[in-house]
PASE-103919 format. One record per residue: residue number from 1; x, y, z of N, C-alpha, C in turn. Coordinates in steps of 0.001 Angstrom, whole numbers, m for minus. Example, Ala and Ser with C-alpha at 12.3 -4.5 7.8 and 13.67 -1.06 7.14 Angstrom:
2
R   k  n_east n_north    n_up ca_east ca_north   ca_up  c_east c_north    c_up
R   1   13190   m5690    7800   12300    m4500    7800   13200   m3300    7800
R   2   12850   m2250    7080   13670    m1060    7140   12900      30    7870
// end
This chain:
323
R   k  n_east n_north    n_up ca_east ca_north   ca_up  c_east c_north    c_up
R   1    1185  m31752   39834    2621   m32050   39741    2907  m33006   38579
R   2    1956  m33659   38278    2040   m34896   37371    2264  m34019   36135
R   3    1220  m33325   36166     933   m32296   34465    2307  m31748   34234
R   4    2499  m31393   34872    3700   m30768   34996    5208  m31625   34647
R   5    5493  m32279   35534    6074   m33546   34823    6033  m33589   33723
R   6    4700  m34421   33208    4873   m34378   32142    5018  m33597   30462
R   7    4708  m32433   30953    5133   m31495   29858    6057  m31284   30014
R   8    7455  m30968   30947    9039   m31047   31197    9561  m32313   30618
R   9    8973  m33257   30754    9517   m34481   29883    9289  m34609   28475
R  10    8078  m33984   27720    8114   m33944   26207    8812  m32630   25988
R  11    8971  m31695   26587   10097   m30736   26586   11355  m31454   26155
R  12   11888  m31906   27296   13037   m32644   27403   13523  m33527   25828
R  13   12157  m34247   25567   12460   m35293   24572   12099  m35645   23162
R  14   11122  m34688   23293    9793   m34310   21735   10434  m33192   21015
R  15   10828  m32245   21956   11002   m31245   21356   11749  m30854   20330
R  16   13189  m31248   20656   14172   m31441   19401   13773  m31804   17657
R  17   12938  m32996   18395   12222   m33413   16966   11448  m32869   16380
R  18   10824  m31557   16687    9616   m31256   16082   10269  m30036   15649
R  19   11101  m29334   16455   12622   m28189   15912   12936  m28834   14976
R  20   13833  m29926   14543   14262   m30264   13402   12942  m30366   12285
R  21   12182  m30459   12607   10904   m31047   11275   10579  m29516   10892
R  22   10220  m28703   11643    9868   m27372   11600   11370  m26538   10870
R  23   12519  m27221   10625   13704   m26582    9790   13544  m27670    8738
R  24   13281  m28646    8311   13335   m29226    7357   12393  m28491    6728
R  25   11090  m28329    7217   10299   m27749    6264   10478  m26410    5740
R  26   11243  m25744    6581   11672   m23786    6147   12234  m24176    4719
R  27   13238  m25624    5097   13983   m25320    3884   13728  m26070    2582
R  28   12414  m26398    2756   12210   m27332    1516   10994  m26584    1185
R  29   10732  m25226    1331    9651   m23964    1206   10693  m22616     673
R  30    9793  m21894     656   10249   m20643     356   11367  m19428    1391
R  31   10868  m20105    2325   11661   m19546    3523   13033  m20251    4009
R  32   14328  m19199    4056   15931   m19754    4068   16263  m18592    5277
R  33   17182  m19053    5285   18128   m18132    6441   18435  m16596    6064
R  34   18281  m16655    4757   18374   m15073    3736   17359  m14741    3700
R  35   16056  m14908    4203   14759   m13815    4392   14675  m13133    5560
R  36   14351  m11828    5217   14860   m10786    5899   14227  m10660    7110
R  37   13345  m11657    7226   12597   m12238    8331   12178  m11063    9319
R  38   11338  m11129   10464   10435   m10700   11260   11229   m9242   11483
R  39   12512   m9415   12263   13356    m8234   12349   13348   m7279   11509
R  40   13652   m7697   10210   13883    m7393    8850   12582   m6043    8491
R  41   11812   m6956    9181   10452    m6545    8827   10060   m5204    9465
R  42   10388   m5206   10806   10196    m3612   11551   11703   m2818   11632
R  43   12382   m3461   10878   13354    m2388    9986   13187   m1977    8966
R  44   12244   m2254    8122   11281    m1847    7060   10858    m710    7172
R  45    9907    m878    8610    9044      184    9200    9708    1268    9670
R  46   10808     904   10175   11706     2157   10666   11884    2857    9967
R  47   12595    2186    8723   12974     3247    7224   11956    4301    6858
R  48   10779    3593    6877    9712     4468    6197    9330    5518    6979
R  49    9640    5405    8660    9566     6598    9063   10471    7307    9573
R  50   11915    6971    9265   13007     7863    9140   12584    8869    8191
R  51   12489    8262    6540   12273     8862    5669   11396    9597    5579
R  52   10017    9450    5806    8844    10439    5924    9017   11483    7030
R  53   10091   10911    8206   10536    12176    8846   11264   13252    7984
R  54   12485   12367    7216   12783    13591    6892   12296   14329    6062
R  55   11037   13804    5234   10395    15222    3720    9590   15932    4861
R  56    8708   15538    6263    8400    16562    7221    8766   16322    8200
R  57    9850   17163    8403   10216    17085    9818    9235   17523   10732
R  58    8957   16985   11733    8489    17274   12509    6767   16366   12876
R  59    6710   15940   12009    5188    15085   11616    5635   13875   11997
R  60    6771   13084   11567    6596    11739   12201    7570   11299   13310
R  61    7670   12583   14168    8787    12230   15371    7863   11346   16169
R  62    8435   10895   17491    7757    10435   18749    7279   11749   19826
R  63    8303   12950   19608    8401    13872   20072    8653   15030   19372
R  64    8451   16333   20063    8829    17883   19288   10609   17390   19083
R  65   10645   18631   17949   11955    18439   17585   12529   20001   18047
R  66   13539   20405   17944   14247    21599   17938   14579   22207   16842
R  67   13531   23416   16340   13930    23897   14995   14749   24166   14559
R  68   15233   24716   15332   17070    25310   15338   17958   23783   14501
R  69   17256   23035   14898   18289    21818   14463   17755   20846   13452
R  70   16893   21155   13068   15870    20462   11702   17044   19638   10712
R  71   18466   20398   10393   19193    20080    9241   19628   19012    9815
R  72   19994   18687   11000   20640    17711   11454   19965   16533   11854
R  73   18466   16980   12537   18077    15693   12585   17576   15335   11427
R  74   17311   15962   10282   17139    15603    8805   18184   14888    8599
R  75   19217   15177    8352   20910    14298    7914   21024   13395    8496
R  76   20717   13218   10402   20979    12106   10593   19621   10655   10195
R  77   18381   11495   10064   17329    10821   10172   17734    9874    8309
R  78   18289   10787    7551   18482     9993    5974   19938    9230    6629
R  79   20784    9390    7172   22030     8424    7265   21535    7057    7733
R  80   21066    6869    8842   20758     5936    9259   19562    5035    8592
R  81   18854    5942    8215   17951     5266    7201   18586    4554    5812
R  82   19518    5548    5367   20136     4710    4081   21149    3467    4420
R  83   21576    3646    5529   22454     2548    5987   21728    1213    6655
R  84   19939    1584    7184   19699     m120    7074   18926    m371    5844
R  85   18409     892    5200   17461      142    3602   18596    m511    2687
R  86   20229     119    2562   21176     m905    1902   21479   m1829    2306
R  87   21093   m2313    4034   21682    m3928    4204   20210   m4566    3672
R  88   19144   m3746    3799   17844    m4861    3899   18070   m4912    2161
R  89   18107   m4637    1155   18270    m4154    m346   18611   m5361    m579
R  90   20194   m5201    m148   21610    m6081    m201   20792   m7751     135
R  91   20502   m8143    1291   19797    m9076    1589   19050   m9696     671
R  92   17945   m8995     494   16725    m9148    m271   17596  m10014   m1806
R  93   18557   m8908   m2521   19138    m9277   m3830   19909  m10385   m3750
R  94   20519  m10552   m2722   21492   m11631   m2528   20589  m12888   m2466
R  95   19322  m12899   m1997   18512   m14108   m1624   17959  m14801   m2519
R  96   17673  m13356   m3783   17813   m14032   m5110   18715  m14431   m6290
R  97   19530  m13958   m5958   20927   m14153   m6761   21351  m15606   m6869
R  98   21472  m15957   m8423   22352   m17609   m8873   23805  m17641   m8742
R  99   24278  m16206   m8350   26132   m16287   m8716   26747  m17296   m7548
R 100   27477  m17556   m7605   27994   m18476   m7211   28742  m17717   m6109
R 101   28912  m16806   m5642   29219   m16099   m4350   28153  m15644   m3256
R 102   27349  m15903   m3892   26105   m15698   m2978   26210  m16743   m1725
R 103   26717  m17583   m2028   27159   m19086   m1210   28147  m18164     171
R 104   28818  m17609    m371   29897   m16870     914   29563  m15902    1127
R 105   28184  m15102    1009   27899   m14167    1423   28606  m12967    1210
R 106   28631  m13034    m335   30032   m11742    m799   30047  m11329   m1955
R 107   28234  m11339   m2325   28245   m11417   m3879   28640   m9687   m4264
R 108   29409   m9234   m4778   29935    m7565   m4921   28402   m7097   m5880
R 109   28211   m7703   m6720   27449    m7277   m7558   26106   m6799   m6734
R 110   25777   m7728   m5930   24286    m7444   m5301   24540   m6159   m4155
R 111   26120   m5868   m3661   26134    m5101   m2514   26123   m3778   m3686
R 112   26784   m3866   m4815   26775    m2759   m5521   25792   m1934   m5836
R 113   25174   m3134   m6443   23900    m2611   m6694   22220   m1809   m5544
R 114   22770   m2557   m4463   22038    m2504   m3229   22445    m492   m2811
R 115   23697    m352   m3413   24424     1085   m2955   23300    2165   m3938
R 116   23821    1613   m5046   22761     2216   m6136   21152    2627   m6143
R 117   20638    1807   m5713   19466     1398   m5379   19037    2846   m4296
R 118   20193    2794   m3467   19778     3854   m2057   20068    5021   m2307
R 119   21146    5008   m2885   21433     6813   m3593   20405    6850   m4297
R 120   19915    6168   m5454   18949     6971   m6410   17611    7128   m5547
R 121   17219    6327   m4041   16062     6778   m3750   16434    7899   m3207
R 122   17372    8511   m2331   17949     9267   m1545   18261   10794   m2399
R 123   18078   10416   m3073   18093    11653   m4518   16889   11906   m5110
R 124   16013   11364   m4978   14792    11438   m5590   14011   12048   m4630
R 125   14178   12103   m3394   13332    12637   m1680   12872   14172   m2173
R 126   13764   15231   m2651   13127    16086   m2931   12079   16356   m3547
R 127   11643   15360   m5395   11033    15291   m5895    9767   14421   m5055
R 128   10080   13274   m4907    8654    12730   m3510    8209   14115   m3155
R 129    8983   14776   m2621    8337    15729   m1382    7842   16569   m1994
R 130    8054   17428   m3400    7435    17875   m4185    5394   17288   m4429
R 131    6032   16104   m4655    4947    15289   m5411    3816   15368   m4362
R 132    3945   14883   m3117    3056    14772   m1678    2803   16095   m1379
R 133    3485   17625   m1635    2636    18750   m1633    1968   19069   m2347
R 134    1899   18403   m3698     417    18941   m4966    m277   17586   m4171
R 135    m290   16352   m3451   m1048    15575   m3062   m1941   16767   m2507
R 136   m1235   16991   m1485   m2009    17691    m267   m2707   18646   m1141
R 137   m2289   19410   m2039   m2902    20347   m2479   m4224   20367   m3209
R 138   m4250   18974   m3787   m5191    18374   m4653   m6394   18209   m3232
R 139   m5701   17556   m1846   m6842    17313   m1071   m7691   18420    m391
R 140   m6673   19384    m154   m7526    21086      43   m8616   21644   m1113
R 141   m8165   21273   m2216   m9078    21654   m3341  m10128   20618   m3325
R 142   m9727   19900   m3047  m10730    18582   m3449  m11600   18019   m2175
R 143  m11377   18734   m1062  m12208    18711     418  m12915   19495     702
R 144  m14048   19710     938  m14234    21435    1300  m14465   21328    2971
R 145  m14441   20198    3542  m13972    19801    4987  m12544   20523    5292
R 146  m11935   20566    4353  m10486    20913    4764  m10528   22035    4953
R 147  m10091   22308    6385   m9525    23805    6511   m8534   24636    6513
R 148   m7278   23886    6607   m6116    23852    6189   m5226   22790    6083
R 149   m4176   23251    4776   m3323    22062    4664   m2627   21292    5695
R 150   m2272   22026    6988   m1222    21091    8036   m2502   19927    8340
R 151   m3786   20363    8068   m4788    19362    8905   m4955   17816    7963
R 152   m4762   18473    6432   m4403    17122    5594   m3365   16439    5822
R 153   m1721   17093    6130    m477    16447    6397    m758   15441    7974
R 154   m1528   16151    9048   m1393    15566   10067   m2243   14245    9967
R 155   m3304   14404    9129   m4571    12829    9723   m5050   12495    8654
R 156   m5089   13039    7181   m5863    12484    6035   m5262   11182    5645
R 157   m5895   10131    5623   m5422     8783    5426   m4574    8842    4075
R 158   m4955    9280    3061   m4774     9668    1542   m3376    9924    1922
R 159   m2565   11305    2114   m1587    11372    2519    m258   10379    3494
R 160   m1162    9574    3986    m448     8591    4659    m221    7665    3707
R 161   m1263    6938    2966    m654     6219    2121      94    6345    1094
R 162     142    7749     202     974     8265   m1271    2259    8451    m126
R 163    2157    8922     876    3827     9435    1513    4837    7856    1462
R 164    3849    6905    1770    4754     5637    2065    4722    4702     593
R 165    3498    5043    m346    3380     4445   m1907    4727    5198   m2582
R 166    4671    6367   m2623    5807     7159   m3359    7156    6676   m3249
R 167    7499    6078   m1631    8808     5739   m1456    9092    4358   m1775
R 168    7526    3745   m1900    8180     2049   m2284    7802    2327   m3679
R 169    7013    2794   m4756    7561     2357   m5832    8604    2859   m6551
R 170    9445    3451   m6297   10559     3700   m6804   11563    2861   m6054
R 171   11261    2084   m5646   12273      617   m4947   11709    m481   m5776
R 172   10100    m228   m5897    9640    m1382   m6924   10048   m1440   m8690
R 173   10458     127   m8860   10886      439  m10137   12185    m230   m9860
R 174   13052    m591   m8858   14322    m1227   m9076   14426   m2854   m9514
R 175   13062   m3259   m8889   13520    m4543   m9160   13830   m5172   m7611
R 176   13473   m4417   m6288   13839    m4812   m5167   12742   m5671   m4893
R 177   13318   m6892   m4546   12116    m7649   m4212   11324   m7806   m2963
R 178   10018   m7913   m1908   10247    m8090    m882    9334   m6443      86
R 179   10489   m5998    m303   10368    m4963     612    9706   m3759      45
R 180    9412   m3579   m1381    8231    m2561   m1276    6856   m3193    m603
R 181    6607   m4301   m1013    5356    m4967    m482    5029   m4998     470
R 182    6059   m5061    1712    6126    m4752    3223    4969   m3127    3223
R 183    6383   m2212    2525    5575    m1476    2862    4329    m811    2621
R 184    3557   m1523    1245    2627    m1170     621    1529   m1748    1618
R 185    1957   m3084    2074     992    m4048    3099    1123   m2969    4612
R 186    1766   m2125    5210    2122    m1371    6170    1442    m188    6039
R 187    1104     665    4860      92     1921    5015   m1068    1187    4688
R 188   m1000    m584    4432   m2577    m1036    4225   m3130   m1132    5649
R 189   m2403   m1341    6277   m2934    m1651    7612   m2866    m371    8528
R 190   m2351     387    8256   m2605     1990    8729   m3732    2593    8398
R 191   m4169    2635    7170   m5517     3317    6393   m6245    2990    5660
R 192   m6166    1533    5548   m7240     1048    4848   m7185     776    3209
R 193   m6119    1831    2549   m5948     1970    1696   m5208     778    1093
R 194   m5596     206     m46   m4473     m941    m459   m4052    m664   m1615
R 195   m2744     474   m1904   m1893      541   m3066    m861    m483   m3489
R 196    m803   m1330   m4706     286    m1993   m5146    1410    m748   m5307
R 197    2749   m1288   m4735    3928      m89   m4693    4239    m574   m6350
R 198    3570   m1287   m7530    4172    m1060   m8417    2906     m32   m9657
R 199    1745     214   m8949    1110     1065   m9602    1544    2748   m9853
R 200     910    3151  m10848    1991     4478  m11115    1436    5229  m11036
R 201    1572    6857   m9969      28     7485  m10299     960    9046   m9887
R 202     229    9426  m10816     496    10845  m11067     311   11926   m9859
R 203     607   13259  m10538     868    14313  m10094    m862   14997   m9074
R 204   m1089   15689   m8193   m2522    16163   m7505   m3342   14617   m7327
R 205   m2925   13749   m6512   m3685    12402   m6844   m4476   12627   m4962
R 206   m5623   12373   m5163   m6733    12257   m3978   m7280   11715   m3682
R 207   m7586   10616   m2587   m7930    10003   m2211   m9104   10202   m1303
R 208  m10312   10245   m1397  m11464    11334    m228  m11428    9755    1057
R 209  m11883   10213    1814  m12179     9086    2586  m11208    7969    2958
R 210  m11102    7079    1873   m9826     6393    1574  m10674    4585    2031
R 211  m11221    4574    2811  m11183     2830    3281  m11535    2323    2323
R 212  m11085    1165    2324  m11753     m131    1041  m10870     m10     m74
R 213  m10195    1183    m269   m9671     1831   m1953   m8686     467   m2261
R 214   m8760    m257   m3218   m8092     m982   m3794   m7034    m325   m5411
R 215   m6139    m686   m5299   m5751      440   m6947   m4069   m1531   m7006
R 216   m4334   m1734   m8107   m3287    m2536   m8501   m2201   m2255   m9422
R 217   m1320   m3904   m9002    m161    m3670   m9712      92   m2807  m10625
R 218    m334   m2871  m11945    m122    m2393  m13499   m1127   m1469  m13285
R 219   m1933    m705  m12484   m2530      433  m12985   m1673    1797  m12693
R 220   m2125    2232  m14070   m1376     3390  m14290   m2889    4669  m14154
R 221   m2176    6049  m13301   m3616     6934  m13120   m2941    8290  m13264
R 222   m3419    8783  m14050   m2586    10215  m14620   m3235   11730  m13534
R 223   m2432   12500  m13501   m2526    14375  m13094   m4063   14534  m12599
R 224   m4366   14825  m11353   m5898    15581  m11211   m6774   14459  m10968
R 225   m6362   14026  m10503   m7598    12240  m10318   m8029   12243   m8896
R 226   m9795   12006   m8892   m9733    11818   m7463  m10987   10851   m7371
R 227  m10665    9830   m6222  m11495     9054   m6430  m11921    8813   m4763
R 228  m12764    7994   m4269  m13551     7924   m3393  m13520    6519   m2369
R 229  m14028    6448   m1098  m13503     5320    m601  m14354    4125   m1349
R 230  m13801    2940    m860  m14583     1657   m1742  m13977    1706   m3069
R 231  m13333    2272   m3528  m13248     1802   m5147  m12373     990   m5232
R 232  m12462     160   m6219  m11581    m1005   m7151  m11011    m720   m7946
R 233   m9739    m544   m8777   m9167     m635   m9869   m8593   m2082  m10131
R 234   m8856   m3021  m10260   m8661    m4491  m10129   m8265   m4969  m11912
R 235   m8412   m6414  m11578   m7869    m7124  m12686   m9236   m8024  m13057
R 236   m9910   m8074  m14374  m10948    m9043  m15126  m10508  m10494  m14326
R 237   m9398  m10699  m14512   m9065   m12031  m15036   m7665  m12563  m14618
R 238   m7358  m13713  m14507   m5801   m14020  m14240   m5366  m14622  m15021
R 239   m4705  m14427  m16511   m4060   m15663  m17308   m3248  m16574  m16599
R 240   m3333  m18172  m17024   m3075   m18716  m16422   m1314  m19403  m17457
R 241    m391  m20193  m16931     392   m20793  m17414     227  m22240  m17850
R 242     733  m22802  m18301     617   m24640  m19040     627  m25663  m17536
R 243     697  m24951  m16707     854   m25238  m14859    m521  m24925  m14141
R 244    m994  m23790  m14576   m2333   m23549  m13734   m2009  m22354  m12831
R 245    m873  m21935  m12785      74   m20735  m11977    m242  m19405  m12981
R 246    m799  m18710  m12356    m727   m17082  m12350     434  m16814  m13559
R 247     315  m15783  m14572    1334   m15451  m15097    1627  m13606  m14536
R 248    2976  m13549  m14372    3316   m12684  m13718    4067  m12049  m14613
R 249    3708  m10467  m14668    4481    m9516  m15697    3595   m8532  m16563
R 250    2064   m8983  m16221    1219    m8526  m17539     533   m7500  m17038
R 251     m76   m6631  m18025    m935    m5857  m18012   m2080   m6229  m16976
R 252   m2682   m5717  m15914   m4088    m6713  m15836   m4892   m5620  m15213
R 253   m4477   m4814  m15230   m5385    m3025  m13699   m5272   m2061  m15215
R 254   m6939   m1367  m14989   m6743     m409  m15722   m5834     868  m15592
R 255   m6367    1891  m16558   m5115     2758  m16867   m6729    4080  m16692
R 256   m6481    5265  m16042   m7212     6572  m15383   m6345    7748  m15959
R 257   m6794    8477  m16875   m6386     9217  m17588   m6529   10624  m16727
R 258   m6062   11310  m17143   m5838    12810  m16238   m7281   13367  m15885
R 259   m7862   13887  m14716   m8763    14911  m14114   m9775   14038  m14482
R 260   m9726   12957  m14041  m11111    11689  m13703  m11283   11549  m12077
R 261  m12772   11938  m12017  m12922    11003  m10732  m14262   10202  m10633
R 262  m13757    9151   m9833  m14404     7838   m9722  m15100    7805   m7954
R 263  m16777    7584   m8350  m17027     7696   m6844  m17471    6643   m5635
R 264  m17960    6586   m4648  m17219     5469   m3703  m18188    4336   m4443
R 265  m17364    3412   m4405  m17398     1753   m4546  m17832    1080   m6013
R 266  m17313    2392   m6744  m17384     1616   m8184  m16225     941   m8559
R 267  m15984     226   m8938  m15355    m1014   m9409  m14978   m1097  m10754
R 268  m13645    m811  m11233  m13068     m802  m12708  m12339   m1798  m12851
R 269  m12058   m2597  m14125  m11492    m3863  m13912  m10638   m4477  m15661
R 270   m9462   m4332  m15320   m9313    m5022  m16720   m7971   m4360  m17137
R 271   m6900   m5078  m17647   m5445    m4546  m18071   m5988   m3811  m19525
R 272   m6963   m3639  m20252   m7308    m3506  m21380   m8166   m1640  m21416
R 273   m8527   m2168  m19690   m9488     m885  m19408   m9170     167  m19337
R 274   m9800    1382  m20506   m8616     3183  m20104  m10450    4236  m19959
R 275  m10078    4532  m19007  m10866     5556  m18244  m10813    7071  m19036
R 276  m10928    7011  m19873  m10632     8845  m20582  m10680   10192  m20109
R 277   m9563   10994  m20294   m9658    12234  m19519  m11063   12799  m19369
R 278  m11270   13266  m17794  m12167    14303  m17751  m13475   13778  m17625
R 279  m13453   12193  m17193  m14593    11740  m17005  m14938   11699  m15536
R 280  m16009   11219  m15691  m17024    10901  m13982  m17718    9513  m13982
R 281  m17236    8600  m13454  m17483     7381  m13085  m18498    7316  m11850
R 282  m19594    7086  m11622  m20352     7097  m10573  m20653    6115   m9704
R 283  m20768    6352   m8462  m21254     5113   m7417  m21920    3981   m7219
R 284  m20878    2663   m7758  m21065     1516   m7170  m21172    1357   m8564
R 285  m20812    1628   m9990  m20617     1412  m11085  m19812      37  m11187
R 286  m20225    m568  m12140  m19370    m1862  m12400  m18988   m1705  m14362
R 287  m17306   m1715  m14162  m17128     m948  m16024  m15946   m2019  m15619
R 288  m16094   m2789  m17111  m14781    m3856  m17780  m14555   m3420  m18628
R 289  m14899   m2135  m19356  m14725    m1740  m20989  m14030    m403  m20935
R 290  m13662     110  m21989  m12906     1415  m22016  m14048    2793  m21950
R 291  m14018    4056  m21335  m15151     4843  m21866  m13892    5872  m22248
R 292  m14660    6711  m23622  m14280     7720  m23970  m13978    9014  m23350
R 293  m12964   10029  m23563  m12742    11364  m22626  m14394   11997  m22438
R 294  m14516   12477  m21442  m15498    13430  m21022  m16847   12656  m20646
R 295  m16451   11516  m20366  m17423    10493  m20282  m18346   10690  m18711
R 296  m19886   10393  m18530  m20249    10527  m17383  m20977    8905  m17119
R 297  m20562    8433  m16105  m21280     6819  m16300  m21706    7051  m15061
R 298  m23200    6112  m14591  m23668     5857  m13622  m24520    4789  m14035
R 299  m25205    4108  m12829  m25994     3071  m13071  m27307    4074  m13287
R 300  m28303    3317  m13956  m29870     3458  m13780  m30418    3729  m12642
R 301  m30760    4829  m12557  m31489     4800  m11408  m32801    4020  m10845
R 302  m32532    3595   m9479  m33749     2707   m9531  m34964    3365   m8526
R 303  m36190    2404   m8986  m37261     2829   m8521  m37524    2613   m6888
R 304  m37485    3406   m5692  m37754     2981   m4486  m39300    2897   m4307
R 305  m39753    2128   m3471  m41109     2099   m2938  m41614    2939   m2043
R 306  m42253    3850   m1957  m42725     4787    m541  m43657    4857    m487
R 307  m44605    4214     686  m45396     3907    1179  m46184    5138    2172
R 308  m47217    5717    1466  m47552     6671    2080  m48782    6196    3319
R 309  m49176    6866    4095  m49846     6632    5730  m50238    6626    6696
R 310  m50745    6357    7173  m50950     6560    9170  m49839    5949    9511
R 311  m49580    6501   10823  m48406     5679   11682  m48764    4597   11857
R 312  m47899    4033   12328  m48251     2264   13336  m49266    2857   14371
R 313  m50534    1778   14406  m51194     2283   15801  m50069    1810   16828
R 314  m51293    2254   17784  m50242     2732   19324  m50474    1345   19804
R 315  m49534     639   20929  m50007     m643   20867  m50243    m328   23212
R 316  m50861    m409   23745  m51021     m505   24781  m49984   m1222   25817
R 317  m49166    m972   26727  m48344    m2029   27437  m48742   m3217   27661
R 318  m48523   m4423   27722  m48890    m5555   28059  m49913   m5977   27154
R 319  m50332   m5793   26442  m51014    m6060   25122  m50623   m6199   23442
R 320  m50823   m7165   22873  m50120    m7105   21479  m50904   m6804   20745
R 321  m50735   m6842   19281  m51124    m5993   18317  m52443   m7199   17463
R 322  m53209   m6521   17531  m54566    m7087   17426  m55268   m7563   18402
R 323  m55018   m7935   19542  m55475    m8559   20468  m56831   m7575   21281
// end
């Protein structure tokens, strides 16, 4: 009864104070009343699978749908979707915005632009959906596990992540802050896969396996590319500022030129680094330098030991070995 007591009494009397210290600090940090915060956050998630509902219907319901009615739950599945990605947009821009209406929560410019932002993704869905069927197509060619394409759309990790990469970087091409990263961090934790939504990657792109795959910001990876789980496309180096702070904006992830593939857990590294068409990068390779088109790299092969023999003698129960 005592214990008790007394935690109802620092309830009662502590608590306030440690509420106020815990808001002093939100606001003398990065975090304000305009981050789109936790909510924000699995309205994120919703979007992405409104939207991936609608390029396949029928793949990311909770339930069967009614074919007969595909157009509609398509229409309604993009309405509602475009109507919370423009408040979360709107939010996001407003949180960074200096205008001086941002104060009353009425900046026109950021809601304008937030409108913009959703039509041009909302217009672009056909082309995505284009783009994610040469995915798939690249992974039928490029599997010989695969037995048919619905079996890549339903479970290949690869596909899970380009369906949800495709839709955030063309939000990251806006300049939206925030919320591609959500969702780039959201198919990371689905498949393993960790795409920056501001990397750019072309047309038949394949992913085998997929865990570990790292691919960054500034890398750019052209038509016919397929690479393997474990790989890196990373950065050498971090230039630094007259502060010691990261400089942000630069080149730093290589660049994968058309019909290259790279195999599991080699490691490419460097804003400087270009992979040349038509090469073969091999397993567990470590490359900071550029290689030429048609290039085949692997490490040295190394020498194993094999020990030729009799078996282990037999060792008797209750007896050890020499004894």
């Amino acid at each position: 009864m005592k214990s008790k007591m007394k935690l109802n009494n620092w309830l009662n009397h502590k608590l306030p104070d440690v509420t106020k210290r815990l808001e002093e600090i939100n606001k003398n940090h990065f975090l304000n009343d305009k981050t789109i915060g936790v909510a924000g956050k699995e309205q994120v998630y919703n979007v992405i699978r409104l939207l991936r509902s609608a390029l396949f219907p029928g793949v990311y319901e909770k339930y069967p749908i009614d074919e007969s009615n595909i157009d509609i739950i398509t229409g309604n599945n993009i309405r509602t979707a475009a109507l919370d990605l423009r408040g979360l947009v709107e939010k996001c821009l407003s949180n960074e915005c200096d205008r001086d209406e941002k104060d009353k929560g009425t900046c026109n410019q950021c809601r304008e632009k937030a409108n913009e932002i959703t039509i041009d993704l909302l217009e672009q869905l056909p082309k995505i959906r284009e783009m994610l069927h040469k995915d798939i197509e690249a992974a039928y060619e490029g599997d010989p596990a695969a037995i048919r394409r619905e079996e890549i759309l339903l479970s290949y990790p690869s596909i899970e992540a380009l369906s949800i990469h495709r839709i955030a970087h063309v939000l990251y091409r806006h300049g939206v802050p925030i919320i591609p990263r959500i969702m780039s961090e959201y198919a990371h934790r689905r498949t393993g896969i960790d795409i920056h939504p501001g990397a750019t990657i072309g047309e038949y792109f394949f992913i085998d396996h997929g865990t570990g795959v790292v691919i960054g910001e500034t890398c750019v990876i052209g038509n016919h590319v397929k690479i393997y789980q474990g790989v890196t496309l990373g950065a050498k180096s971090f230039t630094l500022d007259e502060k010691g702070n990261p400089v942000k904006g630069v080149k730093r992830h290589p660049d994968i030129e058309d019909n290259v593939i790279i195999y599991a857990g080699a490691t490419i590294l460097g804003g400087d680094t270009v992979i040349g068409h038509d090469s073969i990068i091999g397993g567990n390779v470590w490359l900071t330098r550029s290689v030429p088109p048609y290039s085949k790299v692997h490490n040295s092969q190394p020498s194993p030991t094999i020990k030729n023999g009799k078996p282990d003698e037999m060792v008797e129960p209750g007896k050890k070995s020499g004894s």
